[in-house]
N, C-alpha and C positions, 0 to 999 in steps of 0.2 A: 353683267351687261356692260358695265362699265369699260373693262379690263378690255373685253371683246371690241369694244366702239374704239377704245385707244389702241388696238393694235389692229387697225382697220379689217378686223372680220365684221363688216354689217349685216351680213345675212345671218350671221351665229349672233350680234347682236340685239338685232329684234327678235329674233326665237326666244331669246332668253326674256326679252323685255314682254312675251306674250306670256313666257311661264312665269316671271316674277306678278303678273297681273291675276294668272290663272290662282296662285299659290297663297293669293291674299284674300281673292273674292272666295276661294275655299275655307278660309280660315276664318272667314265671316259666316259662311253656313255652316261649318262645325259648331261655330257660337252658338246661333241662333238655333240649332234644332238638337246639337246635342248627341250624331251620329256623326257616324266615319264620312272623310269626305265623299262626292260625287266621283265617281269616273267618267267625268264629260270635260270637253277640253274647251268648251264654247263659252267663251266670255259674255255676250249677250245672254246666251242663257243661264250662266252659274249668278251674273248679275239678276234677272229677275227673282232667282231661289230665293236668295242672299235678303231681297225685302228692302235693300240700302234705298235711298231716294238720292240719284247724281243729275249734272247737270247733261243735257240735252247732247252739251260739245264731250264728257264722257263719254256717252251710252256710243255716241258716234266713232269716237276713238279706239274704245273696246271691239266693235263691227270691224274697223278697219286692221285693229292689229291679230284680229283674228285669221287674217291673212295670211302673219308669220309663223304660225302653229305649222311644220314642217313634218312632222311627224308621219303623218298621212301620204304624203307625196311623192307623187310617182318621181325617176328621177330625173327625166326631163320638165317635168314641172320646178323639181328642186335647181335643176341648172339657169332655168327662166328669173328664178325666184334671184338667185345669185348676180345676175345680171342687172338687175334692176335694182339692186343693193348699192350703189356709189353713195358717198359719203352724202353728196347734197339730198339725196331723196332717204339716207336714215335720219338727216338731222333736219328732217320734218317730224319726226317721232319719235326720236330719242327725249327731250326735254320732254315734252307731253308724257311719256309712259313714265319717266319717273317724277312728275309732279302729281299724276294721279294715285301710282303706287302711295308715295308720302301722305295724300291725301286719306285712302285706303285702310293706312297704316295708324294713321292717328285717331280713325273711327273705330279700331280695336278697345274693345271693352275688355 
């Protein structure tokens, strides 16, 4: 995500910043249940599996980068997506996705 933010791809950078979120609340349900991950990409949802307790400004933040999960998208959606990617509207969510990852990360047991 990083890398991506510093060589201004923003739309490859929050993609990244929705799978480095998906790839930790999963590694949190592996913990706790002990089976193979989910095959869902939905951050609100893998958060509720998960059982974690976050803050309010989390659970929002996860809904909104839910957003960048691209995967799915048609490719006029994904050119919209790109569009609205300039550096001032990633770097509304840049710092937040990786304070929460660290956050995420340190709750690993």
């Amino acid at each position: 995500m990083k890398k991506l933010y510093e060589s201004k791809c923003y739309a490859d950078a929050l993609y990244y910043g929705h799978m480095i979120l998906e790839m930790i609340l999963k590694a949190h349900i592996v913990i706790k249940t002990k089976k193979p991950a989910l095959k869902i990409h939905n951050l609100r949802r893998l958060y509720e599996i998960s059982g974690m307790k976050l803050e309010i400004d989390d659970i929002k933040l996860m809904v909104k980068v839910n957003e960048f999960n691209m995967e799915t998208r048609y490719p006029d959606e994904k050119m919209e997506f790109y569009k609205l990617c300039t550096k001032s509207y990633t770097d509304k969510f840049y710092e937040p996705i990786i304070k929460l990852h660290k956050r995420l990360c340190q709750k690993v047991k």
